[in-house]
N, C-alpha and C positions, 0 to 999 in steps of 0.2 A: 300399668307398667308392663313391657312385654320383657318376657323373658330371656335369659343370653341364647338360647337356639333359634328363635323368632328372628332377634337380632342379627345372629350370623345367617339367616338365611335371606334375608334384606339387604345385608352389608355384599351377600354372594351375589343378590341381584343384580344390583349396581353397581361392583364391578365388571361383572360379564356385561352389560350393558355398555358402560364406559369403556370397552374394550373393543367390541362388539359396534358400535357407534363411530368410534375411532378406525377401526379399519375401514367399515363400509365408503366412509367419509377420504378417506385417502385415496381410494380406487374411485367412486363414482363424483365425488366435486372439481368443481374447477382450479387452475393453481393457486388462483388467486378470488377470497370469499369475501363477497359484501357483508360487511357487518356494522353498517347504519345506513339507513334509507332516509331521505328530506319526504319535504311536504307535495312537491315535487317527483315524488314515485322514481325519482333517479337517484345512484348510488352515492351518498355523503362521504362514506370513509370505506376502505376495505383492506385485507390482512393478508398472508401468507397462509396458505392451508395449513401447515404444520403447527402455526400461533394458532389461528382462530378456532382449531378441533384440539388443542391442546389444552386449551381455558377451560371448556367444559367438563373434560375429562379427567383435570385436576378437584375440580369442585365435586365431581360424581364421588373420586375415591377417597378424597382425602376425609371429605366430611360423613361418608357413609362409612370408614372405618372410627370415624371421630361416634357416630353415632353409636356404633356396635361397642363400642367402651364405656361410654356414659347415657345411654339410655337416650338424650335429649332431644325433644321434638325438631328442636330449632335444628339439629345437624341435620336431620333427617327433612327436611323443608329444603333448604340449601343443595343439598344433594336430588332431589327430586328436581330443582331450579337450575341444575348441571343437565339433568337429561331435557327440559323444557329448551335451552339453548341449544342442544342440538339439535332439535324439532325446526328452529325457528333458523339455524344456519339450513338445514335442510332445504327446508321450504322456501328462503328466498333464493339460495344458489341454485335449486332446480329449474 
């Protein structure tokens, strides 16, 4: 079990990340983000910037503050699953 400092300083991570992730993403992606690809390597569905860096960004903070309150791996999974989404909007919109 890690301790409440350990955890605030995970929970700081991930917000500056989520923050941090969220801006770069407003200035350097397109307006409009793929966010399903077919079998077909062509775009299935796509979002609104503001929606689709918004999803992640929720899941970074909310469950990495969810985390730093109850210790529980699983927030801490989920929240790491917030910045793994921005990797993966990154890398198809670029």
């Amino acid at each position: 079990m890690l301790t409440i400092q350990a955890r605030r300083i995970i929970m700081f991570v991930f917000l500056f990340l989520a923050v941090a992730l969220f801006v770069l993403g407003m200035i350097i992606l397109p307006d409009t983000l793929i966010t399903q690809i077919g079998i077909s390597s062509h775009a299935n569905s796509t979002m609104p910037k503001m929606l689709a860096l918004a999803i992640p960004s929720v899941l970074c903070v909310l469950f990495s503050v969810l985390f730093y309150r109850s210790g529980k791996s699983k927030d801490l999974a989920i929240a790491i699953l917030g910045v793994v989404l921005f990797a993966l909007a990154f890398i198809v919109n670029l």
